[in-house]
ZAMARGU-4260 file (C-alpha; in steps of 0.2 Angstrom, whole numbers, plus 5000, padded with zeros to 4 digits):
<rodrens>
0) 5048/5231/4995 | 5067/5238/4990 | 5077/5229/4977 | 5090/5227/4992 | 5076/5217/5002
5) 5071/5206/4987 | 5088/5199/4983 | 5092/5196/5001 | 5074/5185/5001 | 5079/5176/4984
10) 5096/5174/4991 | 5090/5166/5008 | 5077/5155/4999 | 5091/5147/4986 | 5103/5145/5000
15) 5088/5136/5011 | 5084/5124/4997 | 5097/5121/4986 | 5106/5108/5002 | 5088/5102/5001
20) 5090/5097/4984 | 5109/5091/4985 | 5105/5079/5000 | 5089/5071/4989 | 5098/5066/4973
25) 5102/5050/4983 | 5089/5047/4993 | 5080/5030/4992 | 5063/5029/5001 | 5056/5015/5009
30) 5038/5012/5014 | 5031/4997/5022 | 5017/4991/5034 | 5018/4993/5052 | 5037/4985/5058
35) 5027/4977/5073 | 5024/4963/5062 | 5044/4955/5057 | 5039/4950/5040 | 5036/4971/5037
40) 5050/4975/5047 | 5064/4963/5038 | 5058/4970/5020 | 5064/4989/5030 | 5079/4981/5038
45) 5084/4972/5022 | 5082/4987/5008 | 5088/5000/5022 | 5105/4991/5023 | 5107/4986/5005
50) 5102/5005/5001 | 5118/5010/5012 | 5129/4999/5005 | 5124/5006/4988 | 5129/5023/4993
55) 5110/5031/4996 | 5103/5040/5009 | 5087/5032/5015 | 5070/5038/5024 | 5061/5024/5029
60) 5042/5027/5033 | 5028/5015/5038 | 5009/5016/5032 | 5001/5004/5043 | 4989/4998/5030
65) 4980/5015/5030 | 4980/5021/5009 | 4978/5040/5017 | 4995/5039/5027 | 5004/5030/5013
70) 4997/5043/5001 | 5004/5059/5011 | 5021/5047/5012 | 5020/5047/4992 | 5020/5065/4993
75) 5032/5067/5006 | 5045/5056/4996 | 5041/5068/4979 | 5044/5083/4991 | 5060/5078/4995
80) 5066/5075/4977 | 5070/5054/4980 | 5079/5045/4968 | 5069/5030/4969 | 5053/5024/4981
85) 5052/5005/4987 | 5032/5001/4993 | 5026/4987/5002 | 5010/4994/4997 | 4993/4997/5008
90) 4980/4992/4993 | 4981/4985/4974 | 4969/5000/4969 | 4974/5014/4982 | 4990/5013/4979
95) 4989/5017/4958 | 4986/5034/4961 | 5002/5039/4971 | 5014/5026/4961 | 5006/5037/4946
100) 5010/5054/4956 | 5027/5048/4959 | 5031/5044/4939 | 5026/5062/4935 | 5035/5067/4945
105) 5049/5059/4938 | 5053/5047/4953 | 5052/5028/4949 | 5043/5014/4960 | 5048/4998/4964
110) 5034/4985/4972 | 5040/4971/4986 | 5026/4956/4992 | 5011/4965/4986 | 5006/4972/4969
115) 4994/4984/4962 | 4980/4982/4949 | 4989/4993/4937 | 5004/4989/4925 | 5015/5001/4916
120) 5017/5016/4930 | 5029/5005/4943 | 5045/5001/4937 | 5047/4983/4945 | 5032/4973/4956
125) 5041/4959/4966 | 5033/4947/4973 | 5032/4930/4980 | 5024/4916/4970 | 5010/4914/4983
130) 5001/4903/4973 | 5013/4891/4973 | 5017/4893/4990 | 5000/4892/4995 | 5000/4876/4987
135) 5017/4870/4997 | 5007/4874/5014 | 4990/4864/5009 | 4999/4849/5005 | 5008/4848/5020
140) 4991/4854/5028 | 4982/4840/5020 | 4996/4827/5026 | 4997/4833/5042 | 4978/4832/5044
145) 4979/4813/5039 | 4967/4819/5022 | 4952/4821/5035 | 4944/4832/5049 | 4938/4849/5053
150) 4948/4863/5049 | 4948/4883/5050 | 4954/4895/5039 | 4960/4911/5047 | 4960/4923/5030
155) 4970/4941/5029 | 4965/4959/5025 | 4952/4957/5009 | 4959/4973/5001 | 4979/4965/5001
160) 4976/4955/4985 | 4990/4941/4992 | 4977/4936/5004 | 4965/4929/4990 | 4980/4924/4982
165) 4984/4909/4996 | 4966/4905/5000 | 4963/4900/4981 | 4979/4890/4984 | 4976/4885/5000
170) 4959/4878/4993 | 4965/4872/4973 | 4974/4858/4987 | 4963/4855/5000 | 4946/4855/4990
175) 4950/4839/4983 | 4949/4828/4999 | 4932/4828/5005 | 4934/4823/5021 | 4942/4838/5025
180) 4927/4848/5030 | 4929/4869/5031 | 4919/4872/5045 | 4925/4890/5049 | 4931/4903/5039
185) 4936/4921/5044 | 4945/4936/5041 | 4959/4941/5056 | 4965/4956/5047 | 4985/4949/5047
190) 4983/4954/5068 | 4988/4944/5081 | 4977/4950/5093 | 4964/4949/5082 | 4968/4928/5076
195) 4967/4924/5095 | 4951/4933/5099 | 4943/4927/5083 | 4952/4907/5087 | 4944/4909/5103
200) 4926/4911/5097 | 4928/4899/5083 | 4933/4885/5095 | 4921/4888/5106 | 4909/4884/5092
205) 4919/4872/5084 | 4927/4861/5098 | 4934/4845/5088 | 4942/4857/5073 | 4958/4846/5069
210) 4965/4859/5060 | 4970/4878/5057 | 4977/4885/5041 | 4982/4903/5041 | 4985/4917/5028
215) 5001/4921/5038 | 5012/4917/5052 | 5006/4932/5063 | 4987/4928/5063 | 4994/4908/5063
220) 5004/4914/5082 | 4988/4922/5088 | 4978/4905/5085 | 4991/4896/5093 | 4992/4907/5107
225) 4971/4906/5107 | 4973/4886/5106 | 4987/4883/5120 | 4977/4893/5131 | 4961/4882/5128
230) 4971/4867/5131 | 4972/4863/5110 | 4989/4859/5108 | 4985/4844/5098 | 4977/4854/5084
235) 4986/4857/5068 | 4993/4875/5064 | 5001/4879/5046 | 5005/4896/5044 | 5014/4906/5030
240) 5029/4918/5029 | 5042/4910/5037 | 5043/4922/5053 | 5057/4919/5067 | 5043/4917/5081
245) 5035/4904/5070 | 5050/4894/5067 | 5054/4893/5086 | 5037/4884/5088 | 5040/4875/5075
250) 5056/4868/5084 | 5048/4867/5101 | 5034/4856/5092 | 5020/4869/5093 | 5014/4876/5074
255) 5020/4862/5063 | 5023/4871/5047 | 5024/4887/5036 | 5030/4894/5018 | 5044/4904/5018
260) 5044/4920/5008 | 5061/4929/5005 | 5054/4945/5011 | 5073/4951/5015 | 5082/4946/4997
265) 5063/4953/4990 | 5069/4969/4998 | 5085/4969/4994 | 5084/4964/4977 | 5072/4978/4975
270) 5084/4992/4979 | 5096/4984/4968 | 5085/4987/4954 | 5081/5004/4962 | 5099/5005/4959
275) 5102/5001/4943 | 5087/5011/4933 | 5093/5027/4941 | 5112/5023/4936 | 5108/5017/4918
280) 5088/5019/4915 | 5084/5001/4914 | 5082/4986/4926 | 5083/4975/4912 | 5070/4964/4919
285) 5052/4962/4917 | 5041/4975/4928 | 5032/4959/4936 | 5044/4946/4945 | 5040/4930/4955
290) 5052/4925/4970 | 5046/4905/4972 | 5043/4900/4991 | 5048/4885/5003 | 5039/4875/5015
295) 5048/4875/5035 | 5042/4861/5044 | 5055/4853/5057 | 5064/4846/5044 | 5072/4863/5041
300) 5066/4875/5050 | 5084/4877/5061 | 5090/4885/5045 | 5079/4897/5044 | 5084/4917/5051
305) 5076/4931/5046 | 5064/4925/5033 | 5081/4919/5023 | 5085/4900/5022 | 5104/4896/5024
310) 5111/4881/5016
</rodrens>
């Protein structure tokens, strides 16, 4: 090859990349779980537009719980030179290894509703106080209920660590009434689908359960859905996220209670730290944060719009 031809070559390849690399320097990547579920989708609403406001470019991707896909999103956000990465993450342990991939190469994490089993590599792990929202939902469960009755527990995906997180609150509460008894006890995955198919089975098992107390409001509308359909709308429902579709039922008398997370501020004030570490190097917080939770019920649920509580 002639001199001529490689400095044409070098010259295309800098004129092809170096737009690459402008556009990146703000770029702010988002990646969540699957937007078919709102409580995903508000955390991508909610950082997308704060992101915009702040000036940053955004690509928002989604995982669907699956560590492989979130792992080629990792490496997509390093390829394209991001400024900083927000993760809803899809697994406490799969997820170290990207977050890892991403501080080497020099692009910061920040954590929303879920952490990792790792400390040190993410720059900020937000997340709601489950525990102490768990707890807000079994003692409104355990009142509801009347302290006494079968009950089932609809339990999320056992590799999100927030799952066990509301169970062991869920059950610090409930554990101490003994006339509550536990008489079912499954995993629906977070699904819809999957809560009504799984309600289904366990009430045609169990046909006087009182009760149903769910790890969030997705698996909590498929049991209701499961429930009506059976004629059940005399059983107790208590979910936990503080999702639009539950809030309606809660206001037509259906499901009679959830926890509301801020999933939308969580998001938001996420990107805001994103913000300020790549303007001055520091959040000036500590990398683990907890946003406390509040119990809906009709009392308040009108306020509620898009996981956010108005005065």
């Amino acid at each position: 090859m002639n001199i001529k031809r490689r400095l044409f070559l070098a010259a295309f390849a800098l004129s092809t990349a170096l737009p690459a690399f402008a556009h990146a320097e703000g770029l702010i990547a988002i990646i969540t779980p699957s937007h078919d579920n709102p409580f995903f989708k508000a955390e991508a609403v909610g950082a997308e537009a704060r992101a915009k406001d702040l000036g940053y470019e955004t690509l928002v991707l989604v995982h669907d719980d699956d560590p492989n896909k979130q792992s080629e999103m990792f490496d997509t956000a390093i390829a394209r030179g991001a400024a900083a990465i927000i993760v809803d993450n899809a697994g406490a342990d799969a997820t170290v290894a990207p977050v890892q991939r991403a501080k080497d190469a020099g692009i910061p994490s920040f954590l929303i509703d879920r952490e990792i089993k790792e400390s040190g590599i993410a720059i900020s792990q937000i997340v709601s106080n489950n525990y102490q929202g768990a707890q807000l939902g079994a003692e409104e469960f355990v009142e509801l209920m009347s302290e006494e009755g079968p009950y089932v527990e609809l339990l999320g995906r056992e590799a999100d660590t927030n799952a066990g997180i509301r169970s062991a609150g869920y059950h610090d509460i409930i554990d101490q009434y003994p006339d509550l008894e536990m008489v079912a006890q499954q995993s629906a995955n977070w699904s819809q689908t999957e809560a009504y198919e799984k309600m289904e089975t366990i009430l045609q098992a169990n046909p006087d359960i009182k009760g149903v107390i769910s790890g969030n409001d997705t698996m909590a509308m498929g049991a209701w859905a499961a429930l009506e359909a059976a004629g059940r709308t005399d059983v107790i429902v208590v979910g936990f996220d503080g999702s639009n579709d539950v809030r309606d039922s809660i206001m037509k008398g259906g499901i009679k209670a959830t926890v509301l997370q801020p999933a939308f501020r969580q998001a938001q004030l996420a990107v805001e730290q994103a913000d300020q570490y790549i303007r001055t190097g520091s959040t000036g917080q500590p990398e683990k944060q907890l946003m406390d939770c509040v119990l809906i019920n009709g009392d308040n649920a009108d306020k509620l719009e898009t996981f956010a509580l108005s005065n």
